[in-house]
C-alpha positions, 0 to 999 in steps of 0.5 A: 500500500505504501509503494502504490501511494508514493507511486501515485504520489510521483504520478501526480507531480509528474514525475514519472507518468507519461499519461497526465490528465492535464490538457498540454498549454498550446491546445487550450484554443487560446495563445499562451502569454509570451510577453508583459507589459511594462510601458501604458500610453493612454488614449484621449477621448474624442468625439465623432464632432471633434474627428469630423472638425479635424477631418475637415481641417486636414483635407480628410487626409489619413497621413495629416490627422492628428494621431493624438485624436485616435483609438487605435492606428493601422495607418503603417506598421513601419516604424511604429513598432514598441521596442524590447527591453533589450533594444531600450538597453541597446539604446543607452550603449550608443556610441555618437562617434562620427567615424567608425562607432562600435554600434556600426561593426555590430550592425555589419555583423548582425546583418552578417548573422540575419542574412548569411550565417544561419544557426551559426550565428556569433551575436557579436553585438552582446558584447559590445552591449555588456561591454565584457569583450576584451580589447584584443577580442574586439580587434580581432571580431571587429576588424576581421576582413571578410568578403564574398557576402552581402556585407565585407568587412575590414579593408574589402568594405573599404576597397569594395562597399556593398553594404550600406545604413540607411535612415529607412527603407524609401531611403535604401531605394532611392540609393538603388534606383537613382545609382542605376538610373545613372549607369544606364543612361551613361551606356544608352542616353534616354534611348531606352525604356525600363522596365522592372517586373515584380510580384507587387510595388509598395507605393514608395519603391514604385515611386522610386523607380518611376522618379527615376524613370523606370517602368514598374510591372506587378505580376501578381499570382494568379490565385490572389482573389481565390476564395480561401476558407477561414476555417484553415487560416491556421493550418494551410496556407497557399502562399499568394504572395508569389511571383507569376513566374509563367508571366514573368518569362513572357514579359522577359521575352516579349520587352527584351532582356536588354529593356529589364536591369533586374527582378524584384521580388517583395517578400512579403507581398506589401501590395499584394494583401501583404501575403507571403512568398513561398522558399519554391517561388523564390527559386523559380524566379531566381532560375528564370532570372539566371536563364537570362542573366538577370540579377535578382533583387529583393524588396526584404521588408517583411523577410523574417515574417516570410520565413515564419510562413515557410517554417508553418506552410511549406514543405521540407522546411517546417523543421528548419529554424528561422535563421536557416530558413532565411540563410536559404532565402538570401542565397538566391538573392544578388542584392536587397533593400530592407526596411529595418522599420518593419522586420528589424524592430526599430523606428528608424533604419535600413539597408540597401547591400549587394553580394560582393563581386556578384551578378548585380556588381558586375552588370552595373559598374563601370570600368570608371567606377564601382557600382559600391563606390557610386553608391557610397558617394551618393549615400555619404551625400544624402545621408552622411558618412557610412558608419552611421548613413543618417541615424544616431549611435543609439538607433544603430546599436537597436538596430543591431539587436532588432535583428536577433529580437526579430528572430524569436519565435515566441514573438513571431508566433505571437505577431502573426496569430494577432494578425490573423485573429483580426482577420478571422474576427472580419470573416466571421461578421461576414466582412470580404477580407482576403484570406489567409492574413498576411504577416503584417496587417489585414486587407478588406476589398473594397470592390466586394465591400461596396459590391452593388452600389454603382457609383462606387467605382474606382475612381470614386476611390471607395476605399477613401470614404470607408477610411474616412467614415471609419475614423470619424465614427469610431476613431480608427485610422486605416490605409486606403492602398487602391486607385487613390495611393496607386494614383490609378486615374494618372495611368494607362488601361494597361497599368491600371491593370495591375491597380487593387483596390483594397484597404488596409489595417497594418498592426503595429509590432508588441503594441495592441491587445485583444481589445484593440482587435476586438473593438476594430472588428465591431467598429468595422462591420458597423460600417459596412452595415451602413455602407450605403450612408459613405460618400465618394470622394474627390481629390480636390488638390495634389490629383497629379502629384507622385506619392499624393495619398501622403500630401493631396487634399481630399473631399467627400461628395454628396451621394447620389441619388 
């Protein structure tokens, strides 16, 4: 009697027994908490009269309303992250020297360990944080010459630049653009037309290349508007961010390989409902891309967000980690520009790099002067000098352990399950939002919101009313990404071709709760049960500048009858 009570003694406190009555944390159909809270910014109240005061002092513009006056903001996700703990104490190891702070070698090698080292990762930056490396160890970690990657180091980084800091991604892009635009018109003059086909354009990166005169393409999947089941959204995923590779070999072939400096894809997809682009797509575009000697570059915003999606959806590499996952992604990328406002964890910076003597170097410099070397005048210029490319000591070091505290899973699980619940939480009221969520907000199309009202057509600019009417009436600030920001009325029938009309909801990083999503998914089927009372608009000044949803004034017209 005495063994079998201590034998369910240990039972009990689970020692020994391999059958607990107790059900397992992650199959209790809620999230398991993996963070804590430990900073509160409190909301103001604000009435409908007061919104619709500043709505009409700032020309109903979602960019110029006063963020103070709202509930809950999904204007952008870029740079309106809360940071870590760690990335607070990385803020306070700054160094403001002008050359060379140590923030800026922790920010090399932290890239080197993101996008290169996979699971053998050196993590050199927590050093330098709890400043326990001796001095002969920080000689030997931080000047060690290293080349043939995206990002050399000691003398190579001197002798052949491809790596460069950046205040933020648009920043990145302009660098990219501007220095490409000039190589080509020194070896063809204006005789030649541009194009550049991608699986989708944000706004800024198309208004980069069209600044520089390039003709931007989007080549969207195929399966983008298929209907999905929300039933499945945590358990497949069919990866609609993808390039439409079939497509992309026509335009190759019918534009000619002479008329394409190179192949972007954005990962995830920003414009395409922020889905994401699948490890098999990025090989069938960087094959095609090699067939015709074509670099390949990506747009890596949202790239640890898009590794995550591999990890849950796709085939053999669910039981890869995070970094190995992304070291297989890079491989097949010739350069990248990276928002580090988005995947990096930061408010400010980014990053544009090139693999060093790679297909991009070699097809872009001339015998005059290093593509490296152009750049790094162009960004010494605009920016300031390459140690720091126009931020602050401080926002270079939480740069740098931005890039590990991306990486966790607990918060990459926890990021894109609250994506997805607000996603779930709009198609179970009923709400026509495309499905599966991507990693980074929720988008609603407008052409099936406003489905049936006839005066509702794109260039009524629907999406803008919804938004309007939405932060009026309960405080909540989204982002029309339709036939208003894509500027759809100043485009040919061709190009309006590649024109969506969404909106979206961008969830900020470690900042909302349940709540939040809550209330949103309530305040959002409010207004689609009075979508007939929304008004079309007009832009009343700004119709023909680039970039207008940023800057032009907008007003709603009477409904019609």
């Amino acid at each position: 009697q005495k063994d079998r009570t201590s034998a369910v003694m240990v039972n009990r406190v689970g020692f020994l027994s391999t059958e607990m009555p107790f059900a397992k944390a992650d199959t209790l159909n809620v999230s398991v908490p993996t963070a804590y809270q430990y900073v509160v910014r409190n909301t103001r109240d604000c009435t409908v009269e007061e919104r619709s005061r500043i709505l009409e002092k700032t020309e109903y513009n979602m960019f110029s309303f006063p963020s103070p006056m709202i509930t809950v903001d999904y204007l952008s996700d870029s740079g309106s992250s809360s940071m870590t703990d760690v990335q607070w104490c990385a803020l306070m190891r700054g160094d403001e020297a002008y050359g060379r702070n140590h923030g800026y070698y922790c920010f090399l090698d932290a890239a080197r360990d993101l996008f290169e080292r996979g699971d053998n990762q050196k993590r050199l930056v927590y050093k330098v944080l709890t400043d326990e490396a001796t001095t002969e160890e920080l000689i030997e970690e931080l000047l060690a010459p290293c080349e043939g990657g995206f990002v050399n180091g000691g003398v190579f980084q001197l002798e052949r630049p491809n790596f460069f800091i950046c205040p933020q991604g648009r920043c990145a892009e302009n660098l990219l653009y501007a220095s490409l635009r000039k190589v080509l018109m020194e070896r063809t003059g204006d005789k030649v037309k541009y194009l550049i086909p991608s699986n989708g354009f944000f706004d800024t990166t198309e208004g980069n290349a069209r600044n520089n005169l390039f003709q931007p393409m989007n080549l969207f999947a195929k399966n983008l508007y298929d209907p999905f089941p929300v039933e499945k959204i945590w358990t497949e995923n069919p990866f609609k961010g993808n390039m439409d590779t079939e497509r992309l070999e026509e335009v190759i072939k019918s534009h000619g390989v002479d008329t394409i400096p190179f192949v972007l894809l954005t990962i995830t997809n920003n414009t395409g409902a922020g889905q994401p682009v699948s490890l098999a797509n990025i090989k069938e575009v960087s094959a095609i891309c090699k067939k015709y000697d074509l670099p390949l570059i990506f747009d890596a915003c949202r790239c640890v967000e898009n590794a995550r999606f591999i990890q849950e959806f796709e085939e053999p590499y669910k039981q890869w980690s995070i970094p190995h996952i992304l070291q297989e992604c890079f491989k097949y990328a010739d350069a990248f520009t990276m928002s580090l406002k988005k995947d990096g964890l930061v408010n400010i910076g980014g990053i544009l790099a090139f693999r060093d003597q790679g297909l991009f170097s070699k097809k872009f410099s001339t015998e005059k002067l290093q593509i490296g070397t152009r750049i790094k005048e162009q960004q010494i210029l605009q920016y300031g000098n390459d140690s720091y490319g126009g931020l602050s000591g401080r926002d270079v070091m939480c740069c740098a352990v931005g890039m590990f505290e991306v990486q966790k899973e607990t918060y990459l699980k926890r990021r894109i399950d609250q994506v997805r619940r607000l996603a779930e939480g709009f198609a179970k009221e009923g709400l026509p939002v495309i499905l599966p969520s991507g990693g980074h907000a929720v988008y609603l199309d407008m052409d099936k919101f406003f489905e049936g009202i006839p005066y509702m057509t794109p260039l009524a600019f629907p999406g803008v009313g919804f938004c309007i009417e939405l932060l009026r009436h309960y405080g909540i600030r989204a982002c029309e990404l339709g036939p208003f920001a894509f500027e759809y009325d100043q485009k040919t029938k061709e190009e309006q071709k590649g024109v969506l009309n969404l909106v979206r909801f961008a969830v900020p990083r470690n900042q909302l709760n349940d709540s939040h999503i809550n209330y949103t998914v309530k305040a959002v089927k409010a207004v689609y049960d009075a979508r007939h009372e929304i008004a079309p608009v007009a832009v009343v000044r700004g119709a023909e500048l680039r970039l207008r949803h940023f800057q032009s004034g907008i007003a709603p017209l009477p409904i019609p009858k």
